[in-house]
SEVEX-457819 format. One record per residue (C-alpha): x, y, z. Coordinates in Angstrom, 3 decimals, decimal comma, m for minus. Layout:
[[X Y Z]],
...
***
This chain:
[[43,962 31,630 12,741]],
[[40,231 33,487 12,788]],
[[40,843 33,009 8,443]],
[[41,097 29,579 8,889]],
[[38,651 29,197 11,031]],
[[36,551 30,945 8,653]],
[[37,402 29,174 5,894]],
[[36,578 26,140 7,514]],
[[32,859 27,517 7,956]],
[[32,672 28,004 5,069]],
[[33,575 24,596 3,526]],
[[31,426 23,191 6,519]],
[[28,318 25,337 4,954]],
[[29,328 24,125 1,511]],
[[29,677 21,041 2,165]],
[[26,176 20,797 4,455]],
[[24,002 22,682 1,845]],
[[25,416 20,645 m0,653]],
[[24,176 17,161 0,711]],
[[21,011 18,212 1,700]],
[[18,030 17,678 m0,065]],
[[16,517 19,851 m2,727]],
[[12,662 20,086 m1,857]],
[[10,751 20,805 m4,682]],
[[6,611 21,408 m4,057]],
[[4,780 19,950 m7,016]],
[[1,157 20,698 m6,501]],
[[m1,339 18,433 m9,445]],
[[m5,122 18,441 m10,068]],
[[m5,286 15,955 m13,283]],
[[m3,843 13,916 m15,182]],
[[m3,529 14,684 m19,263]],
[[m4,519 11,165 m20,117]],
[[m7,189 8,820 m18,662]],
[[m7,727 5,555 m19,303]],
[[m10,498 3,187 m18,015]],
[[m9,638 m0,454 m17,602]],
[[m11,347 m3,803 m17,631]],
[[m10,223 m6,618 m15,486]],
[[m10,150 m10,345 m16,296]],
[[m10,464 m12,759 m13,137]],
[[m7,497 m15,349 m12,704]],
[[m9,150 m18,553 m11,831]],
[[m7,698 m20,468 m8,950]],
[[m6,917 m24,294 m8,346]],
[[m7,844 m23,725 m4,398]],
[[m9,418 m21,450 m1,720]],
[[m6,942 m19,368 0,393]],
[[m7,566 m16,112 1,127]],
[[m9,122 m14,078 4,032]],
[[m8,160 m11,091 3,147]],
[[m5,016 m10,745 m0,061]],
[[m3,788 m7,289 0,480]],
[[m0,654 m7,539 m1,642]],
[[0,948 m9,594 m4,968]],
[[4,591 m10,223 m6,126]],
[[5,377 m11,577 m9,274]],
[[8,721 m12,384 m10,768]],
[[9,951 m14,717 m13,352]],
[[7,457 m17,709 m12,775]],
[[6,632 m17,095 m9,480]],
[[3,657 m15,263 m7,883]],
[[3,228 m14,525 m4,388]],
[[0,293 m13,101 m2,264]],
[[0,389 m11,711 0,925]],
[[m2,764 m13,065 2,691]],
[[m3,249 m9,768 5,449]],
[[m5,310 m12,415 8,179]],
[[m4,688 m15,688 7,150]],
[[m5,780 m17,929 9,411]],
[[m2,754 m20,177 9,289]],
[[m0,196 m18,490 6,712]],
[[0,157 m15,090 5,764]],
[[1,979 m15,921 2,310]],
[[0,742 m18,177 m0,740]],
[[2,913 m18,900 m3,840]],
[[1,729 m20,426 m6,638]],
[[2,682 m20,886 m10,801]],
[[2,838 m18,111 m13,268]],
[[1,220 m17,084 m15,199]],
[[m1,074 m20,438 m14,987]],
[[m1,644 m19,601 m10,915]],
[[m1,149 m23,247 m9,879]],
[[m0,699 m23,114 m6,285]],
[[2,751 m24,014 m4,672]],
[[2,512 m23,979 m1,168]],
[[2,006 m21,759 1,792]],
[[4,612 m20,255 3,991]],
[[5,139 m17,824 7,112]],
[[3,153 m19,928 9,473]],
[[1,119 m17,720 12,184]],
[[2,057 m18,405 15,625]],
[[4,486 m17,322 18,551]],
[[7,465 m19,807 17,720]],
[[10,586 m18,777 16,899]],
[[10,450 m19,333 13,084]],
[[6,933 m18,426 12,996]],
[[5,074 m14,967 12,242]],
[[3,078 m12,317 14,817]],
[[2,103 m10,581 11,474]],
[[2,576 m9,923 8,282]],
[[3,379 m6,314 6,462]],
[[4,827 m6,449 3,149]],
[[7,075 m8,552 0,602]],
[[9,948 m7,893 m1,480]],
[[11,840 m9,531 m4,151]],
[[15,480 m9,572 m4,284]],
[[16,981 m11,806 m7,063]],
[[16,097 m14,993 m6,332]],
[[15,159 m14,671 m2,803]],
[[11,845 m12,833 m1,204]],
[[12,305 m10,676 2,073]],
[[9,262 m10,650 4,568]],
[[8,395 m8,243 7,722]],
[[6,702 m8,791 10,505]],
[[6,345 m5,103 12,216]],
[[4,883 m7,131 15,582]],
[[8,345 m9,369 15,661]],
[[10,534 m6,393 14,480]],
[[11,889 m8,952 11,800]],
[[12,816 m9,368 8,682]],
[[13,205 m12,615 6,967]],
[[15,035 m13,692 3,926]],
[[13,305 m17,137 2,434]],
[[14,806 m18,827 m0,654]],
[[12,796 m21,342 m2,837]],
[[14,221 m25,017 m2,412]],
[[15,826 m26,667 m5,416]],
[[12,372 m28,530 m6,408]],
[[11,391 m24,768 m7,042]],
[[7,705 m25,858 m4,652]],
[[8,435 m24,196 m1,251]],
[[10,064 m21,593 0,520]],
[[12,569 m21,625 3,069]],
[[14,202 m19,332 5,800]],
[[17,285 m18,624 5,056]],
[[17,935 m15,725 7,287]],
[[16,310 m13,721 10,222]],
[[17,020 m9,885 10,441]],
[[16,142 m8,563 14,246]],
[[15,704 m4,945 13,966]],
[[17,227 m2,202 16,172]],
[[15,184 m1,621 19,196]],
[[15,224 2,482 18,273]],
[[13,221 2,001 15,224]],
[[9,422 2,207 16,289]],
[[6,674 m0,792 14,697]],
[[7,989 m0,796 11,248]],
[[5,836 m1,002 8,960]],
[[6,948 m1,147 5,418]],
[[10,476 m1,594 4,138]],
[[12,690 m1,849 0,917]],
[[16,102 m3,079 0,375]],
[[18,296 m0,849 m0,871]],
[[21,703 m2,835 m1,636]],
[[22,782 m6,521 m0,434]],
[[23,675 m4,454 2,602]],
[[21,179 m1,895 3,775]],
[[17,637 m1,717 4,262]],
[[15,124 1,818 4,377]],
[[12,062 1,719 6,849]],
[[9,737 4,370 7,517]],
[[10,533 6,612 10,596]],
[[7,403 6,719 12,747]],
[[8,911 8,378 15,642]],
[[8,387 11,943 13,715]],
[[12,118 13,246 13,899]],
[[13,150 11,886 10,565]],
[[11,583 10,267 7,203]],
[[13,462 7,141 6,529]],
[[15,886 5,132 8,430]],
[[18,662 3,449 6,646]],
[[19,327 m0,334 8,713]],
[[22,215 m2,559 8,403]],
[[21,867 m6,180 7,479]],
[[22,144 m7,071 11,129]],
[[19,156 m4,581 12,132]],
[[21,330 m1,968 13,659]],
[[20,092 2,056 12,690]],
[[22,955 3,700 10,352]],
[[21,461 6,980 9,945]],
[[18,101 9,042 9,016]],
[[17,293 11,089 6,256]],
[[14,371 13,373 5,468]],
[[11,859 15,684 7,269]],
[[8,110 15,047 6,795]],
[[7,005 17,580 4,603]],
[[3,966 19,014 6,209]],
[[2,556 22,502 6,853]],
[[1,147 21,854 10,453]],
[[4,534 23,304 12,231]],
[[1,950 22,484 15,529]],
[[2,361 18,867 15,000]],
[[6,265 19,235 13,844]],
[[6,597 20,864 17,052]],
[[4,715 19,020 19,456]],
[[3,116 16,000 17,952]],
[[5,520 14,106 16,194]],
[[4,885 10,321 17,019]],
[[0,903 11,048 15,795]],
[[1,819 13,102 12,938]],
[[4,199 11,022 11,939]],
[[1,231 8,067 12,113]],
[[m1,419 10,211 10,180]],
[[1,744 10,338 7,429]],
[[1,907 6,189 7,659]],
[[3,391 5,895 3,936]],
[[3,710 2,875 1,437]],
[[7,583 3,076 0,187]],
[[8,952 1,188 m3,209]],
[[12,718 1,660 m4,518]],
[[14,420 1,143 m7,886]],
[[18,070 0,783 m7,724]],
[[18,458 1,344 m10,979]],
[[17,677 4,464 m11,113]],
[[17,860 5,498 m7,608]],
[[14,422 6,613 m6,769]],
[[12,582 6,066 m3,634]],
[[8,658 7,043 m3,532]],
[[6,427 7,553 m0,499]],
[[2,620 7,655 m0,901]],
[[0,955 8,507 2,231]],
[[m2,509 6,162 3,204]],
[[m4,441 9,136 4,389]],
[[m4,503 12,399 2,069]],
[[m3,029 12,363 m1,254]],
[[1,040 13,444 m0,824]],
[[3,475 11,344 m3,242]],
[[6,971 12,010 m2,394]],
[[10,095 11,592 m5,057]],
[[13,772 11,301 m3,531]],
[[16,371 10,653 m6,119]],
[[19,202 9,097 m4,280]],
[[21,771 10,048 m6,758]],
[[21,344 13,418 m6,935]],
[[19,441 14,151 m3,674]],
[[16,628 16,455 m4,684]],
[[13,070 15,784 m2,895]],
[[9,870 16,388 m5,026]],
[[6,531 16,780 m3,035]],
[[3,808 16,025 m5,529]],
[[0,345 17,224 m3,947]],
[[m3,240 16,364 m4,862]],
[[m6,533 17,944 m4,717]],
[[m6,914 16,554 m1,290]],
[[m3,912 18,196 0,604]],
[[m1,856 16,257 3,093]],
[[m3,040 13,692 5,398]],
[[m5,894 15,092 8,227]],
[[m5,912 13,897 11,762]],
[[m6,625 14,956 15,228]],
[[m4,567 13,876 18,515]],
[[m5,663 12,174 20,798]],
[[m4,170 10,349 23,656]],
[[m0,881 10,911 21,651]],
[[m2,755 9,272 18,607]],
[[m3,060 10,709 15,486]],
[[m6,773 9,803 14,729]],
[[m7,768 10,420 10,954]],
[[m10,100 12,728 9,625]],
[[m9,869 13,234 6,088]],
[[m9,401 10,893 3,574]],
[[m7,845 7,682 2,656]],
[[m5,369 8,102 m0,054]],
[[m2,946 5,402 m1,758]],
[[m2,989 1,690 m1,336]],
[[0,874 0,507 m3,020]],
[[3,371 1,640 m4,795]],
[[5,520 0,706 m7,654]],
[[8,883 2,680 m8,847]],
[[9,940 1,794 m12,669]],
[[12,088 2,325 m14,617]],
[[10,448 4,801 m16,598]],
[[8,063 5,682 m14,106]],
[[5,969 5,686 m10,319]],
[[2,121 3,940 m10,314]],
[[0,211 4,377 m7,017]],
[[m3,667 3,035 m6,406]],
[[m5,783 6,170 m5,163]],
[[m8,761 5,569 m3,255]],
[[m9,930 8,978 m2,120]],
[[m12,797 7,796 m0,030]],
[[m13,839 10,177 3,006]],
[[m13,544 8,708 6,380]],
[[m17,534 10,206 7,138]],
[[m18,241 8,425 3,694]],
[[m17,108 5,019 4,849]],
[[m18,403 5,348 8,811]],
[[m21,972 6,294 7,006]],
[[m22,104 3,395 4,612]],
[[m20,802 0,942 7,313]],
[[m23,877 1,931 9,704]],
[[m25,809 1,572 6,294]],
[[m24,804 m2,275 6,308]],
[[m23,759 m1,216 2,781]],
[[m19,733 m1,041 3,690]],
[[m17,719 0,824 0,240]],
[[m15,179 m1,464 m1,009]],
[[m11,926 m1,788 0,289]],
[[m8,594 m0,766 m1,963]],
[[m8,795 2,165 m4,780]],
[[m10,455 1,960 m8,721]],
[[m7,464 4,339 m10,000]],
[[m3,947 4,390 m10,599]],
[[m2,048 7,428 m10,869]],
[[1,108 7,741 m12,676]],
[[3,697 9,611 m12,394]],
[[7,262 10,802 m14,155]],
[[10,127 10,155 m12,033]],
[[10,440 13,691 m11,473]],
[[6,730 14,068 m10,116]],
[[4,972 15,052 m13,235]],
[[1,333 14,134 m13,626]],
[[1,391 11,425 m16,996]],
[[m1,996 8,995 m16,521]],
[[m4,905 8,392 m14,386]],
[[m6,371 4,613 m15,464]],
[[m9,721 4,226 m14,025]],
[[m10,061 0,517 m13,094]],
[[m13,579 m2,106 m13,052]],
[[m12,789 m3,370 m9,826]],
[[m11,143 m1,390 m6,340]],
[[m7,526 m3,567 m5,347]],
[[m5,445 m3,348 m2,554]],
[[m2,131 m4,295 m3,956]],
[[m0,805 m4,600 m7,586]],
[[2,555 m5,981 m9,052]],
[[3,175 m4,549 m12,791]],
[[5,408 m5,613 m15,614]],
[[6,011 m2,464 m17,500]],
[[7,913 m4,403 m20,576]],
[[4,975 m6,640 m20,865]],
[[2,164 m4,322 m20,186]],
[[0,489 m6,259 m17,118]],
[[m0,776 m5,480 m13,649]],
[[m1,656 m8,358 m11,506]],
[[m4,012 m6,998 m8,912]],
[[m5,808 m8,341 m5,685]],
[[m9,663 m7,350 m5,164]],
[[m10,635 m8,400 m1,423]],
[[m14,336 m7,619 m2,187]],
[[m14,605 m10,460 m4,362]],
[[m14,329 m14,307 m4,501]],
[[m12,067 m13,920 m7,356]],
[[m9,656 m11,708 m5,701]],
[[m6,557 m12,067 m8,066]],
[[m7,391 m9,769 m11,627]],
[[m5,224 m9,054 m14,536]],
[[m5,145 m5,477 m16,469]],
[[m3,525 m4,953 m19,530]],
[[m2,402 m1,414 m19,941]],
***
């Protein structure tokens, strides 16, 4: 009997080292190519935007994520002409309307919305004359998960959000909103914080998330510091790609995690071939300073980094203008990009 039991300990060990992760620390400094980049403006048939923190594009459809709108959070227009469409995800307390707006995802044919305030997701679907967008389906999420933030989908069935409680990196959610399981530690030195500040490390770690299903990679870049995280999920290894600036800097307080350092990426986009992030690197001092100075430094980052899928260093492209979000076609060669410092926020880059 003990033999069996042993034997079954064994297995059990097996089985548990097997599944688990396989953290690899990549540490960078540069980049063995750099590129600098000039911008054209996209001229637009009307004025929209307050502030356009993120682009989609697919097929002949572009779509902006307007961060405070004053009346919609989401504008879609024509592209490549940028014609505009119409304007959806109305601000307001009703029941179809929005509290606030995170992030947007294609899927097929349909786009998938969050609002972190709601703890929703909704499904919209463009109506046969191909001019508007309607809700198709609303997605209440479990009460356990803690103001998501950022999401993608990661089959017709299952959905991966951030973890901001601390214990975990990612939880996987259902269709219906309900938590299947967690996955992933946050990958950070200060075993203070692991240990007793969780909820504000797990804040000052706040990450922007993209998945390819075709090749099974999910990245994390955090906002503050400069960490990019690789996790294939088809062979479960876990590369930890650090820049010159170390991982994110904070301080508690009042259960907070207040920052201190810098701030790091702005979006994320997993290829096929390969990861792009926008790097901002400016120093929280830096932008308090130039604020008082009444000469604020521009919002978003001038640089995107890019990566191999397996975390190695390939390209730094050093842009003309600082963006917030960007939505690239690798075949073609484009990044669409929004610029919320200027009055013609939408820019294209040819790469």
């Amino acid at each position: 009997m003990k033999n069996v039991i042993n034997i079954l300990l064994v297995a059990f060990l097996f089985v548990a080292c097997a599944s688990a992760p396989e953290e690899r620390i990549k540490p960078y400094s540069d980049f063995p190519e750099v590129k600098e980049l000039v911008a054209r403006s996209v001229p637009l048939d009307t004025a929209l935007f307050r502030y356009p923190y993120r682009i989609c594009v697919q097929g002949d459809k572009a779509v902006v994520l307007d961060l405070h709108g004053t009346d919609h959070f989401f504008h879609a227009f024509r592209y490549p002409g940028f014609c505009y469409l119409s304007s959806f995800g109305k601000r307001g307390d009703a029941p179809e309307e929005m509290f606030s707006a995170e992030n947007i995802q294609w899927n097929g044919d349909f786009l998938w919305v969050l609002d972190s305030n709601k703890s929703e997701l909704t499904r919209l679907g463009f109506a046969s004359s191909g001019d508007s967008l309607l809700r198709q389906e609303a997605v209440k999420l479990d009460e356990e998960l803690l103001r998501s933030l950022d999401f993608v989908q990661y089959d017709d069935t299952t959905f991966i959000i951030p973890d901001y409680s601390g214990d975990s990196r990612f939880c996987f959610v259902n269709r219906q909103g309900k938590l299947l399981r967690k996955m992933g530690t946050i990958p950070t030195v200060n075993e203070e914080a692991l240990q007793n500040a969780r909820p504000a490390l797990a804040q000052a770690w706040r990450s922007f998330i993209d998945y390819n299903p075709r090749n099974g990679v999910l990245a994390a870049a955090t906002q503050l510091g400069e960490v990019l995280e690789i996790y294939n999920l088809k062979d479960s290894t876990h590369v930890v790609c650090t820049g010159p600036n170390g991982e994110p800097e904070f301080k508690v307080s009042q259960g907070y995690g207040i920052p201190t350092g810098i701030m790091g990426f702005n979006d994320i986009q997993v290829t096929d071939r390969a990861i792009y992030v926008i790097f901002q690197g400016h120093k929280f001092k830096d932008i308090m300073q130039s604020t008082k100075r009444g000469t604020p430094l521009p919002d978003g980052g001038q640089y995107i980094y890019v990566f191999s899928l397996k975390g190695e260093p390939l390209r730094k492209y050093v842009l003309d203008h600082s963006i917030c979000g960007f939505s690239l076609n690798e075949k073609e060669g484009i990044i669409m990009a929004t610029d919320v410092n200027r009055d013609d926020p939408i820019v294209e880059y040819h790469i």
